[in-house]
CHARMM internal coordinates of N, CA and C (Angstrom, degrees):
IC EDIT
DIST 1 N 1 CA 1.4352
DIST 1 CA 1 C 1.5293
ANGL 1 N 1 CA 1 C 112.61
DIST 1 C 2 N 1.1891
ANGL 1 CA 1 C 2 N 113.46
DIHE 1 N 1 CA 1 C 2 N 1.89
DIST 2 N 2 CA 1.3960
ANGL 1 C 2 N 2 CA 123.89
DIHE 1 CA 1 C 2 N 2 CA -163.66
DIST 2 CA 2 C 1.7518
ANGL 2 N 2 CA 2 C 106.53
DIHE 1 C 2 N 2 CA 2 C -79.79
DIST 2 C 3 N 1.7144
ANGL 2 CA 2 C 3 N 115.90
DIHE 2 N 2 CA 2 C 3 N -24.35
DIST 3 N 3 CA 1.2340
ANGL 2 C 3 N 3 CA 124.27
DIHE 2 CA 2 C 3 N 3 CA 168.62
DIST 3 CA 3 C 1.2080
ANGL 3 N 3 CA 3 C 127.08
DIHE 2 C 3 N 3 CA 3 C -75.54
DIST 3 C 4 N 1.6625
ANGL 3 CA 3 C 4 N 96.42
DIHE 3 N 3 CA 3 C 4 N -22.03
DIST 4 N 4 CA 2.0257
ANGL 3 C 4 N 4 CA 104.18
DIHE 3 CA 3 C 4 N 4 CA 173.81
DIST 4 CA 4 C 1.2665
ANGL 4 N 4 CA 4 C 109.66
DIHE 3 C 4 N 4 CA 4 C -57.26
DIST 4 C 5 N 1.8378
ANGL 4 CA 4 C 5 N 100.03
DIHE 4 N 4 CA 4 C 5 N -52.47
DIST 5 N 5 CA 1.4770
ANGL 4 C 5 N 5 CA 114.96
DIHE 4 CA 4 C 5 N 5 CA 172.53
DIST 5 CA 5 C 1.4294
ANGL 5 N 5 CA 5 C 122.52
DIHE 4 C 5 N 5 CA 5 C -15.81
DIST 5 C 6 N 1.4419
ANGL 5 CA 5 C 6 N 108.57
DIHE 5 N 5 CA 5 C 6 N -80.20
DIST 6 N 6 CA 1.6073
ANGL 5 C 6 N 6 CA 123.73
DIHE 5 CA 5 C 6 N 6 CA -174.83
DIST 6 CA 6 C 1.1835
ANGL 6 N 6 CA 6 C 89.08
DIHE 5 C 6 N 6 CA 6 C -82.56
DIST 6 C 7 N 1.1434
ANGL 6 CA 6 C 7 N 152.75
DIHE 6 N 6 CA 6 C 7 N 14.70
DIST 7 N 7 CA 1.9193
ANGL 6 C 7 N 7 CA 115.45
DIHE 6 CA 6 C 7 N 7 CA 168.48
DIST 7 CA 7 C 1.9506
ANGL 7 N 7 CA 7 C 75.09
DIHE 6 C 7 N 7 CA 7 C -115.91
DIST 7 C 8 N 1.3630
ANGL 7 CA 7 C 8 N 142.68
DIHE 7 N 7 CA 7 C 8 N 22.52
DIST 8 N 8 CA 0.9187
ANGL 7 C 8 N 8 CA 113.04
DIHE 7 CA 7 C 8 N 8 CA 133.09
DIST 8 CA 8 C 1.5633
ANGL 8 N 8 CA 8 C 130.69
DIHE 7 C 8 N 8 CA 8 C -95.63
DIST 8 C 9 N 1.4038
ANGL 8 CA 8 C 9 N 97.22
DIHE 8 N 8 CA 8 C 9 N -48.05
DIST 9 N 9 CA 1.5908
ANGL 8 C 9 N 9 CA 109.96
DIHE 8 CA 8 C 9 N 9 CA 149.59
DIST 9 CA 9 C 1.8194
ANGL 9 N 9 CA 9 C 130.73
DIHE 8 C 9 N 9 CA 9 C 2.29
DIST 9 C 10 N 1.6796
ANGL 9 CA 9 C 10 N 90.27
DIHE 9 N 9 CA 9 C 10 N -46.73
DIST 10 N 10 CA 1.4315
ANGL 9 C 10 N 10 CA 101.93
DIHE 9 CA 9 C 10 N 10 CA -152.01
DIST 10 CA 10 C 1.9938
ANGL 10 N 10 CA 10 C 86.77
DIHE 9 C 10 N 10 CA 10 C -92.38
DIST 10 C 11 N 1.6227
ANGL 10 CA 10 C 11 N 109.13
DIHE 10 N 10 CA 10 C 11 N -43.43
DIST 11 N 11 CA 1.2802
ANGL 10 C 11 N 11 CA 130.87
DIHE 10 CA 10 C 11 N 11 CA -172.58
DIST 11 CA 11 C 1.4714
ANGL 11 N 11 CA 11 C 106.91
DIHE 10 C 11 N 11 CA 11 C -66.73
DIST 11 C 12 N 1.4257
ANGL 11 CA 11 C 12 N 117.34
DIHE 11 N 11 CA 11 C 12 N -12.59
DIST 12 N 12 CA 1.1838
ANGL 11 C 12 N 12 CA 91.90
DIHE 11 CA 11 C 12 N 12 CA -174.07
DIST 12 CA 12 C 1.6912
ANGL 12 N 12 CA 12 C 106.64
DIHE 11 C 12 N 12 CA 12 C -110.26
DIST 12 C 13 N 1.7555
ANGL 12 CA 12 C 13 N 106.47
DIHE 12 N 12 CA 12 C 13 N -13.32
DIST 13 N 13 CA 1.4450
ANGL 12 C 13 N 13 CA 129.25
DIHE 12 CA 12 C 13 N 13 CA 151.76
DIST 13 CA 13 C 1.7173
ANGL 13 N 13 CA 13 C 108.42
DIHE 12 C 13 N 13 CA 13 C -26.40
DIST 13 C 14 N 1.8201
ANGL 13 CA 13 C 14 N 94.15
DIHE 13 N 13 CA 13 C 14 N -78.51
DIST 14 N 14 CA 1.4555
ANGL 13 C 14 N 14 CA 108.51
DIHE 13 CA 13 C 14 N 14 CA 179.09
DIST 14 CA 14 C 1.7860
ANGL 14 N 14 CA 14 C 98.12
DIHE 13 C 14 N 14 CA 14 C -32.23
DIST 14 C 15 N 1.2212
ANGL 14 CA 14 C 15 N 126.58
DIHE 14 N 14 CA 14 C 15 N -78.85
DIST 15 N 15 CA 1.2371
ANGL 14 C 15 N 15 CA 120.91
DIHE 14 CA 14 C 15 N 15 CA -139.19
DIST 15 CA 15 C 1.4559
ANGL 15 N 15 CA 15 C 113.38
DIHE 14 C 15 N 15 CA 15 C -83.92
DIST 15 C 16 N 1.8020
ANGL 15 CA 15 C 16 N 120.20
DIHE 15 N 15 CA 15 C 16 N -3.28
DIST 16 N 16 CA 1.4192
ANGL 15 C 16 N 16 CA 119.87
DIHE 15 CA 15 C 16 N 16 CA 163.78
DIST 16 CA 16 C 1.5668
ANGL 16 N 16 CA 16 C 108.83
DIHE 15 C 16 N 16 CA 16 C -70.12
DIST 16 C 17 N 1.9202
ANGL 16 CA 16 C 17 N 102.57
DIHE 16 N 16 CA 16 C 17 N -28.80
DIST 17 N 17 CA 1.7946
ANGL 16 C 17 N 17 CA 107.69
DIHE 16 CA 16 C 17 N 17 CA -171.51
DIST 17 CA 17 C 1.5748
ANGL 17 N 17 CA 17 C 97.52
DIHE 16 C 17 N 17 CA 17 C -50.19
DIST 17 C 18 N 1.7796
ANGL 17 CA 17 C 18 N 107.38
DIHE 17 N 17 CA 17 C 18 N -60.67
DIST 18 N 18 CA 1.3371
ANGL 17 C 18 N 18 CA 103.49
DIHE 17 CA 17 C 18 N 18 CA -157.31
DIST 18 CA 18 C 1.5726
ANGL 18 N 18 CA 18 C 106.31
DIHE 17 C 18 N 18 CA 18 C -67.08
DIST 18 C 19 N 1.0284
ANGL 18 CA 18 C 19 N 140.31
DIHE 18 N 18 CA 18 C 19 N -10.12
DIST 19 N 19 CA 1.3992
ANGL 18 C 19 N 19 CA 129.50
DIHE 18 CA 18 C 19 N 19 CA 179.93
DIST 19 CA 19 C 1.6355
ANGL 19 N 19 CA 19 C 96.14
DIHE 18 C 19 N 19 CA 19 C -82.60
DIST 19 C 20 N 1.2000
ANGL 19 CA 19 C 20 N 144.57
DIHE 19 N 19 CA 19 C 20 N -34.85
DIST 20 N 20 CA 1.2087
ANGL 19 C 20 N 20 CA 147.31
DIHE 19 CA 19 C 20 N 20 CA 144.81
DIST 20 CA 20 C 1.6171
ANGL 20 N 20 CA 20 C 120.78
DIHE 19 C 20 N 20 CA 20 C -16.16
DIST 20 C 21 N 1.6571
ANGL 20 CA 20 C 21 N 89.94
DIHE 20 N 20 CA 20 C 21 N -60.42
DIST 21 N 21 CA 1.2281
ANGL 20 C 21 N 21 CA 106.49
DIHE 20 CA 20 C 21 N 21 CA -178.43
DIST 21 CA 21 C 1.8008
ANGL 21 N 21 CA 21 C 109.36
DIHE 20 C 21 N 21 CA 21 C -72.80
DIST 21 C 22 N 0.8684
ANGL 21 CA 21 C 22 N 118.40
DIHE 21 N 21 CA 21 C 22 N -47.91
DIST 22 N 22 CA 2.1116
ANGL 21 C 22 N 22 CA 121.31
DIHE 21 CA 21 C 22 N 22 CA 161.47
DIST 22 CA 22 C 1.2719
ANGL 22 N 22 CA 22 C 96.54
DIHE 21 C 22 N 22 CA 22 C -36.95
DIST 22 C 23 N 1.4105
ANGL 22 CA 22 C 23 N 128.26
DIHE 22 N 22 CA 22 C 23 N -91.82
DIST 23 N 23 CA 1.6051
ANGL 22 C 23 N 23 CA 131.84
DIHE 22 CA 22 C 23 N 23 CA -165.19
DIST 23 CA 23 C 1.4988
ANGL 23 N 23 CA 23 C 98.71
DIHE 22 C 23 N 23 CA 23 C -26.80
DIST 23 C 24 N 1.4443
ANGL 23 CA 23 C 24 N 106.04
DIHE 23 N 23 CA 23 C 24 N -81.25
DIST 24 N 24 CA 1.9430
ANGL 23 C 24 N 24 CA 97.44
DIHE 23 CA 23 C 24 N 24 CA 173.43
DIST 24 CA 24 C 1.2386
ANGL 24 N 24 CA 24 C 136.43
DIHE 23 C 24 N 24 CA 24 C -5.35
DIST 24 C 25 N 1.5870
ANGL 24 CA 24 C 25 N 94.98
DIHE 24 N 24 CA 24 C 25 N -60.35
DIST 25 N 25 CA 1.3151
ANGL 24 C 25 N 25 CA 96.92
DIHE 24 CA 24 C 25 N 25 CA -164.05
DIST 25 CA 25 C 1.8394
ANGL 25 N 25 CA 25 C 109.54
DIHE 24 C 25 N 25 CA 25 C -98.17
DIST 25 C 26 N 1.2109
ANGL 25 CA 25 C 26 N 119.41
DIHE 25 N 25 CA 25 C 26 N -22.45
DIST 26 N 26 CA 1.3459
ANGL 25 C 26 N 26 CA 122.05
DIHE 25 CA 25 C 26 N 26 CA 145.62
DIST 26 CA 26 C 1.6685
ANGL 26 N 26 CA 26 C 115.19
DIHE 25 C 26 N 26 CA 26 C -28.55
DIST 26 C 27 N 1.1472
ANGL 26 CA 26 C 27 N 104.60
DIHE 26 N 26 CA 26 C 27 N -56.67
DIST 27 N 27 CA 1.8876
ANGL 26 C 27 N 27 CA 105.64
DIHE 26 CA 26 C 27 N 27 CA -147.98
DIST 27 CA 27 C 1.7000
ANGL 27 N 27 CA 27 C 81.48
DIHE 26 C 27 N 27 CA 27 C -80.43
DIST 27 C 28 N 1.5852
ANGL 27 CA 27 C 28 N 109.32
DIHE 27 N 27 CA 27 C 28 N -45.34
DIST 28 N 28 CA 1.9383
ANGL 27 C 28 N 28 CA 90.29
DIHE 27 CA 27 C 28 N 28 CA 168.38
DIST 28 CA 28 C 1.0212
ANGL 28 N 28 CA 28 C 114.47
DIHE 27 C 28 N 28 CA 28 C -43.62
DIST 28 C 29 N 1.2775
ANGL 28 CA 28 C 29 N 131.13
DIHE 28 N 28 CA 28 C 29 N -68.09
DIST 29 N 29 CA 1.6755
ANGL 28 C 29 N 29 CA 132.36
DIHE 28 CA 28 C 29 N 29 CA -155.43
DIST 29 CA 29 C 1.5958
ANGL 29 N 29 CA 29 C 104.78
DIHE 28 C 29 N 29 CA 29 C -45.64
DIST 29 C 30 N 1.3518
ANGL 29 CA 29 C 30 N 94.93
DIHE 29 N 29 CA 29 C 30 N -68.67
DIST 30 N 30 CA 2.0558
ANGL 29 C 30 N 30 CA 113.08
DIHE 29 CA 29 C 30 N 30 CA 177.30
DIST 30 CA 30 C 1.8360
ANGL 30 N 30 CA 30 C 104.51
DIHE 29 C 30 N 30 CA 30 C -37.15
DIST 30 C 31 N 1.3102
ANGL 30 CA 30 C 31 N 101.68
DIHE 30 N 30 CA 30 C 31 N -44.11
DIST 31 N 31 CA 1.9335
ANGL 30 C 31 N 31 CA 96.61
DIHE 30 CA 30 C 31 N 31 CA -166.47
DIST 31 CA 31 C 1.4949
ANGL 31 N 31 CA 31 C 96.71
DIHE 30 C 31 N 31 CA 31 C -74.46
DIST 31 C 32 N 1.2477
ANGL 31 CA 31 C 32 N 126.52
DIHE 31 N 31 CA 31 C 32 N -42.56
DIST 32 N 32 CA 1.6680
ANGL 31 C 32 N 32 CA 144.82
DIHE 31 CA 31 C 32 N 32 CA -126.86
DIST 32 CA 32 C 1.5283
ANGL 32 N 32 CA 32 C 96.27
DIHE 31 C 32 N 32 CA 32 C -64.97
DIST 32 C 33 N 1.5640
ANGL 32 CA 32 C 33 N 127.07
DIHE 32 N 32 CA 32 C 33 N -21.75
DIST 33 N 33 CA 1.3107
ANGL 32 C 33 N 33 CA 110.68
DIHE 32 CA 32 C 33 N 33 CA -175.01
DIST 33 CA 33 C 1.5077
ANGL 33 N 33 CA 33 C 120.20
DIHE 32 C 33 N 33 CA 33 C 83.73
DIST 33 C 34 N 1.6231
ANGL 33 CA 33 C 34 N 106.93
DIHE 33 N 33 CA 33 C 34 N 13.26
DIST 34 N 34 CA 1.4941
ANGL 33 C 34 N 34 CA 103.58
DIHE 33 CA 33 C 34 N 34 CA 163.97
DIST 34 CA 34 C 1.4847
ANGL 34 N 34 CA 34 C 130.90
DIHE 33 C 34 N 34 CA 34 C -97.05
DIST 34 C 35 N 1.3343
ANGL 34 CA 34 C 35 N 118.57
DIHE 34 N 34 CA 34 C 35 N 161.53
DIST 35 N 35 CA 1.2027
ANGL 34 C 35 N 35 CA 103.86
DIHE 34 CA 34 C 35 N 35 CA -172.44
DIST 35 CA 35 C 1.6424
ANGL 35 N 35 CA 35 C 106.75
DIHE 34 C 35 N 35 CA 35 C -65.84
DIST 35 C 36 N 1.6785
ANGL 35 CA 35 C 36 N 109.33
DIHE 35 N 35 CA 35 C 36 N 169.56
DIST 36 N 36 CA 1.3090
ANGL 35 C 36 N 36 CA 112.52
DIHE 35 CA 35 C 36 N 36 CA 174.12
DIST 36 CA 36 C 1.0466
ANGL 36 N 36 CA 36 C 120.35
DIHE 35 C 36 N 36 CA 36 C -74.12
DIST 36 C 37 N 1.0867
ANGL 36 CA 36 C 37 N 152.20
DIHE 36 N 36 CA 36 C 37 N -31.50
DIST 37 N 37 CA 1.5177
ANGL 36 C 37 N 37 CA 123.86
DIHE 36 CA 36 C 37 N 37 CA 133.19
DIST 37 CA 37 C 1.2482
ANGL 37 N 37 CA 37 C 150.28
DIHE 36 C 37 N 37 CA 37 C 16.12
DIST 37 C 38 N 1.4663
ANGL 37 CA 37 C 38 N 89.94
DIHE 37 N 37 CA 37 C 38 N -71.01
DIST 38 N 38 CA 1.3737
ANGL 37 C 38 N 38 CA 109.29
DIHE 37 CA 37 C 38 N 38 CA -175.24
DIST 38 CA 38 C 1.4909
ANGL 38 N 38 CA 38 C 119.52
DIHE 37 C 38 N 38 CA 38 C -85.21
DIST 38 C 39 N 1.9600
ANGL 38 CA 38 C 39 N 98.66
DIHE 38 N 38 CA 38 C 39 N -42.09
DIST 39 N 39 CA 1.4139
ANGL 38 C 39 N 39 CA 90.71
DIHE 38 CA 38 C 39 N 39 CA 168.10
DIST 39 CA 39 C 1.7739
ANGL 39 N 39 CA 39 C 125.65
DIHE 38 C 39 N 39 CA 39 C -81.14
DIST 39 C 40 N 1.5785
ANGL 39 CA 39 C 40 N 102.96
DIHE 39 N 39 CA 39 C 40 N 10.09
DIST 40 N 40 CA 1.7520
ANGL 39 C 40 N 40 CA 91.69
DIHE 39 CA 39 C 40 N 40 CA 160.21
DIST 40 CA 40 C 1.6104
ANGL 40 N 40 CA 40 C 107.96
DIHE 39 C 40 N 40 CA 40 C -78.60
DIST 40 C 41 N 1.0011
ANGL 40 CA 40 C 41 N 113.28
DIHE 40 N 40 CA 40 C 41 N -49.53
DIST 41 N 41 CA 1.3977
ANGL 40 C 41 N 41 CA 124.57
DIHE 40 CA 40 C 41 N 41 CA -171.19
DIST 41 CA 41 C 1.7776
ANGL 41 N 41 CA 41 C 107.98
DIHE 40 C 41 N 41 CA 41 C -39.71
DIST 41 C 42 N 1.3961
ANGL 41 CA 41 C 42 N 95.47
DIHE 41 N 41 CA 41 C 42 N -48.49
DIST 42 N 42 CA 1.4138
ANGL 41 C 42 N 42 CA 94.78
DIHE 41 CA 41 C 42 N 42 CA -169.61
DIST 42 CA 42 C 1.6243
ANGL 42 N 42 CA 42 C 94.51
DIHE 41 C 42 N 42 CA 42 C -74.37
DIST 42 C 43 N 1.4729
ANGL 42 CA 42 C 43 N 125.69
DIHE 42 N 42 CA 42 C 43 N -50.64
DIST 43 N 43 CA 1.5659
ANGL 42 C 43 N 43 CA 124.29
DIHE 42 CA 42 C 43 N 43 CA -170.93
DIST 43 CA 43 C 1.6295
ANGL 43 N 43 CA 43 C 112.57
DIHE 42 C 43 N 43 CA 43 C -27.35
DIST 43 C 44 N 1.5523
ANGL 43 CA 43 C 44 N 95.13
DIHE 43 N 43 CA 43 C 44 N -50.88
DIST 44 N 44 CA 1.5641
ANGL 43 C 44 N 44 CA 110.97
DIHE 43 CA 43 C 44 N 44 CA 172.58
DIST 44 CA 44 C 1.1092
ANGL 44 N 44 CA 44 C 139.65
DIHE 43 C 44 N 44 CA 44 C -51.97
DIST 44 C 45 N 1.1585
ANGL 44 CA 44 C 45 N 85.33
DIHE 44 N 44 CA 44 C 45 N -34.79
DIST 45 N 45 CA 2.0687
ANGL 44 C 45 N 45 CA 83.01
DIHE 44 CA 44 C 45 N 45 CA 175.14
DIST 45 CA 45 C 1.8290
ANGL 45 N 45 CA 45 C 101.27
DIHE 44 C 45 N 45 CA 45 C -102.06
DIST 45 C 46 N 1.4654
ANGL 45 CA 45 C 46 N 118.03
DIHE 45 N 45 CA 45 C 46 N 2.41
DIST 46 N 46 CA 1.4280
ANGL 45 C 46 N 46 CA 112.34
DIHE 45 CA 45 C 46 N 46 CA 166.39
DIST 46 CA 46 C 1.4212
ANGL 46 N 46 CA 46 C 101.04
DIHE 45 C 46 N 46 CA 46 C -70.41
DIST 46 C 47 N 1.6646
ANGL 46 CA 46 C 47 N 140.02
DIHE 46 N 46 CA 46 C 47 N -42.58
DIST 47 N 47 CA 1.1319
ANGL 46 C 47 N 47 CA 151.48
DIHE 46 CA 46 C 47 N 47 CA -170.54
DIST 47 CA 47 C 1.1846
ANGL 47 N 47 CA 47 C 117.41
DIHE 46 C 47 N 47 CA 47 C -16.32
DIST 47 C 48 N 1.8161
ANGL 47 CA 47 C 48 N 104.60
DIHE 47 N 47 CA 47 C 48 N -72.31
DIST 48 N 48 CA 1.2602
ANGL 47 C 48 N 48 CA 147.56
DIHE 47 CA 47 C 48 N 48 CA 157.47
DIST 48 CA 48 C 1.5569
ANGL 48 N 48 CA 48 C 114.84
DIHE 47 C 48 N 48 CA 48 C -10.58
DIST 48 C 49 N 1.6147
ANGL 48 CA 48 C 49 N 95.30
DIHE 48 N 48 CA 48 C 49 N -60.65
DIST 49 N 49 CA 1.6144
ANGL 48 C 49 N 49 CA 116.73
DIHE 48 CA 48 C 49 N 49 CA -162.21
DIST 49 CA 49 C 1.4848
ANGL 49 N 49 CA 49 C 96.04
DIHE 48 C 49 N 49 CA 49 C -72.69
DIST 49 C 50 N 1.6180
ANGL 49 CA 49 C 50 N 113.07
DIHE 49 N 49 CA 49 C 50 N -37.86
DIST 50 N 50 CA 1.2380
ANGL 49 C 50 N 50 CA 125.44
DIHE 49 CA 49 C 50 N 50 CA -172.58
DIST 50 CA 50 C 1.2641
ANGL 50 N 50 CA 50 C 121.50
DIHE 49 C 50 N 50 CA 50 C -53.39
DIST 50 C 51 N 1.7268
ANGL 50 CA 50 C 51 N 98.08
DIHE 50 N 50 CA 50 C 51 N -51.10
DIST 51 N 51 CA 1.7016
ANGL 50 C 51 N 51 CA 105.73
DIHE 50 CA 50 C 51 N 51 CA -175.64
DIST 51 CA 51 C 1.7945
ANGL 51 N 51 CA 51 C 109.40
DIHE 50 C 51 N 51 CA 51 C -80.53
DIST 51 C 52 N 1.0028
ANGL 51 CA 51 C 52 N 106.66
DIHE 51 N 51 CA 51 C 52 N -8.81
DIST 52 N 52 CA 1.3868
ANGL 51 C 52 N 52 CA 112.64
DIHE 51 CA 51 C 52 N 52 CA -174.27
DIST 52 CA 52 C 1.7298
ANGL 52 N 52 CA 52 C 110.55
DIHE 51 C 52 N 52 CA 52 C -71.38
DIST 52 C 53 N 1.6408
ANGL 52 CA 52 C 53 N 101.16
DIHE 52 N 52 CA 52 C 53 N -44.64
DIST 53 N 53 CA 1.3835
ANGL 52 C 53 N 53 CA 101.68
DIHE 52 CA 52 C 53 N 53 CA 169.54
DIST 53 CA 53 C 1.3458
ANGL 53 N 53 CA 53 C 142.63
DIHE 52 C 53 N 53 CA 53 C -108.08
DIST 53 C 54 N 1.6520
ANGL 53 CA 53 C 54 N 82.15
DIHE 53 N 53 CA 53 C 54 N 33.12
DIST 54 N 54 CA 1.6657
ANGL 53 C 54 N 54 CA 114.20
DIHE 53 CA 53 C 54 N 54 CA 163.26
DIST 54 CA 54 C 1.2599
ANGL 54 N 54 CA 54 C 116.30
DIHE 53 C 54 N 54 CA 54 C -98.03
DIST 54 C 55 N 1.7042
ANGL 54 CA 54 C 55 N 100.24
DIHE 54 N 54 CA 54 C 55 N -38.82
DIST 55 N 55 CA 1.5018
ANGL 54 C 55 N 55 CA 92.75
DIHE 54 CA 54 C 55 N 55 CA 157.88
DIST 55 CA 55 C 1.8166
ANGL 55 N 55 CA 55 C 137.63
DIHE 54 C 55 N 55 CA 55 C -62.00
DIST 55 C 56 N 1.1558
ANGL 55 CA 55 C 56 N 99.31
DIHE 55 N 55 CA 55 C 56 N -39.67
DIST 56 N 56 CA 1.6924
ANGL 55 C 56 N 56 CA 112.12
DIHE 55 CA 55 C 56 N 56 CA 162.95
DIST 56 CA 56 C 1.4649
ANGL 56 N 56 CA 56 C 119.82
DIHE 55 C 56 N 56 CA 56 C -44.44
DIST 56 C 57 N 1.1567
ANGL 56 CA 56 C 57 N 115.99
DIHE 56 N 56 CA 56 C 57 N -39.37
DIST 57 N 57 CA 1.2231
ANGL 56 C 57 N 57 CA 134.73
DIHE 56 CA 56 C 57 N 57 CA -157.12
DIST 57 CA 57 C 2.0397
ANGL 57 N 57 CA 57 C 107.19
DIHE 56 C 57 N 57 CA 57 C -86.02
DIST 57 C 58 N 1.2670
ANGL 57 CA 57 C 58 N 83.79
DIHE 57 N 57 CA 57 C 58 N -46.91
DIST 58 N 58 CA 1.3129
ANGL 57 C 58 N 58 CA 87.39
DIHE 57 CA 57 C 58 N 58 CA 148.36
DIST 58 CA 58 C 1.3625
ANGL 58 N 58 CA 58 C 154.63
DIHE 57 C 58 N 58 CA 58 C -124.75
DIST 58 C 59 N 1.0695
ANGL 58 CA 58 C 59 N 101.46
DIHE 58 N 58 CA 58 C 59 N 35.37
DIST 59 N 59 CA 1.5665
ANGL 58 C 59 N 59 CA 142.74
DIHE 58 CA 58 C 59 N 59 CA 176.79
DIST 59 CA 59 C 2.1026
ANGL 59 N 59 CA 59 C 79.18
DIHE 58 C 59 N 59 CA 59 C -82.05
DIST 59 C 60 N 1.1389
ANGL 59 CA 59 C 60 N 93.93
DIHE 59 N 59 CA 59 C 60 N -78.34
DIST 60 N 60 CA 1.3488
ANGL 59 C 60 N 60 CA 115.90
DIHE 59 CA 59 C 60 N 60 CA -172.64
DIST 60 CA 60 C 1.5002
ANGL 60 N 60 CA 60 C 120.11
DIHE 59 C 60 N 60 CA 60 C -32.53
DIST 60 C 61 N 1.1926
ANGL 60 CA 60 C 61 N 107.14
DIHE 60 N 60 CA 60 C 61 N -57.06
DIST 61 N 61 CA 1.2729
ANGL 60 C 61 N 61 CA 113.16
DIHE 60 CA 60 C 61 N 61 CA 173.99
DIST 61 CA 61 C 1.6591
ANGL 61 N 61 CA 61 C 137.14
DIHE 60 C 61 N 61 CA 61 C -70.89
DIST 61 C 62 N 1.7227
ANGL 61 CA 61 C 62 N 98.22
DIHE 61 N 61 CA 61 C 62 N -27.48
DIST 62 N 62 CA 1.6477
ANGL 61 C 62 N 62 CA 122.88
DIHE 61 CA 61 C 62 N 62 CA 141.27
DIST 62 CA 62 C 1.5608
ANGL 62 N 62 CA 62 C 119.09
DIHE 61 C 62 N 62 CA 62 C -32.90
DIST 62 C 63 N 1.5236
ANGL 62 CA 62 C 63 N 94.13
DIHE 62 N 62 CA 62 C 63 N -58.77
DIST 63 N 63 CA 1.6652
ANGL 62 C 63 N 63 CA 97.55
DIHE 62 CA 62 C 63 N 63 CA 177.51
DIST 63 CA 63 C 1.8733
ANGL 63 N 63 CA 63 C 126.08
DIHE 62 C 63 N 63 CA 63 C -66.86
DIST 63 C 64 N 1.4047
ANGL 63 CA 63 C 64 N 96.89
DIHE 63 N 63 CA 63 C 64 N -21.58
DIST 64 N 64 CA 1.3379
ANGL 63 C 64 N 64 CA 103.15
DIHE 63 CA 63 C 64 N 64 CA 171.07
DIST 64 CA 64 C 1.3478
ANGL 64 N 64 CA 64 C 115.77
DIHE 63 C 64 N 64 CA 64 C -92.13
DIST 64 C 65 N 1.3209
ANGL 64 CA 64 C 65 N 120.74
DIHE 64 N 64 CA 64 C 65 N -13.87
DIST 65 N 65 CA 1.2418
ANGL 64 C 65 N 65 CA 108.16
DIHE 64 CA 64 C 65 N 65 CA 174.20
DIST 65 CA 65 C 1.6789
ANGL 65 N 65 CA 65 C 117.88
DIHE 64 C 65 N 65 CA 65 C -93.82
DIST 65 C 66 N 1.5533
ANGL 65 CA 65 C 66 N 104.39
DIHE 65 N 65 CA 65 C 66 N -11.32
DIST 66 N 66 CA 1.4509
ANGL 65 C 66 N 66 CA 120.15
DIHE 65 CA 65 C 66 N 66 CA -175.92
DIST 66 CA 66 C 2.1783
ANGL 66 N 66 CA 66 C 89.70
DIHE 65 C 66 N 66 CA 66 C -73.79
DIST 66 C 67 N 1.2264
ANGL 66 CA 66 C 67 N 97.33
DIHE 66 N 66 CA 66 C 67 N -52.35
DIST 67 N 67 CA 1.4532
ANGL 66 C 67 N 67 CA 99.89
DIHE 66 CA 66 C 67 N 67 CA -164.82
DIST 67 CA 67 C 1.5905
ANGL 67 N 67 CA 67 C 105.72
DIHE 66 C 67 N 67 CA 67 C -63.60
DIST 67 C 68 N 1.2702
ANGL 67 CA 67 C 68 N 121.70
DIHE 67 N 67 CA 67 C 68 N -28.37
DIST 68 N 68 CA 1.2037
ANGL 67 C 68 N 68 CA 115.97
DIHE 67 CA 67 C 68 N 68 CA 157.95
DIST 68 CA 68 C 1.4064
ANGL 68 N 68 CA 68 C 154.40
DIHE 67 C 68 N 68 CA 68 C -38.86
DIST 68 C 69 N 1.8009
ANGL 68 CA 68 C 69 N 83.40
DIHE 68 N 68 CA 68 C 69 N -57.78
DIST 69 N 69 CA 1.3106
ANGL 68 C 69 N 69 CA 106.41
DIHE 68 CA 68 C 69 N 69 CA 162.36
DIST 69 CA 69 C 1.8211
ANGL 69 N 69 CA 69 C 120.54
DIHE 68 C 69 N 69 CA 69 C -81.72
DIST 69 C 70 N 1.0134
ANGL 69 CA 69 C 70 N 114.89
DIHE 69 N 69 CA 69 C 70 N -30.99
DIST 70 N 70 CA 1.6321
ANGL 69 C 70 N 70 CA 99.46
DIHE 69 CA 69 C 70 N 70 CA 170.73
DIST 70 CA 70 C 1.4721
ANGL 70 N 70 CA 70 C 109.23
DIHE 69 C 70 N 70 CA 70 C -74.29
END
COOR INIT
IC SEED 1 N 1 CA 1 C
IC BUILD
């Protein structure tokens, strides 16, 4: 079970990166000097990206706790 471990480990890496990667690209959008408009539009489809690597994240952490417990 020790491989569930790290292939969650690694999965749940991936999905703190991409929430990393949201904040980033948030604080661009907000600084970037576009109209509001535009930066809802874009906020919105960051959302997406957002919940996606929330799901990973705990996808990820499932797996470490599964590998734990067996």
């Amino acid at each position: 079970m020790t491989i569930l471990i790290v292939i969650g480990a690694v999965t749940t890496f991936l999905g703190i990166a991409g929430l990393g990667y949201c904040i980033r690209e948030a604080m661009r959008i907000r600084t970037g000097g576009m109209s509001p408009e535009e930066s809802k539009v874009k906020l919105r489809g960051l959302v997406a990206v957002n919940m996606a690597a929330v799901g990973v994240a705990f996808l990820g952490l499932a797996m470490v706790v599964a590998g734990v417990i067996l």
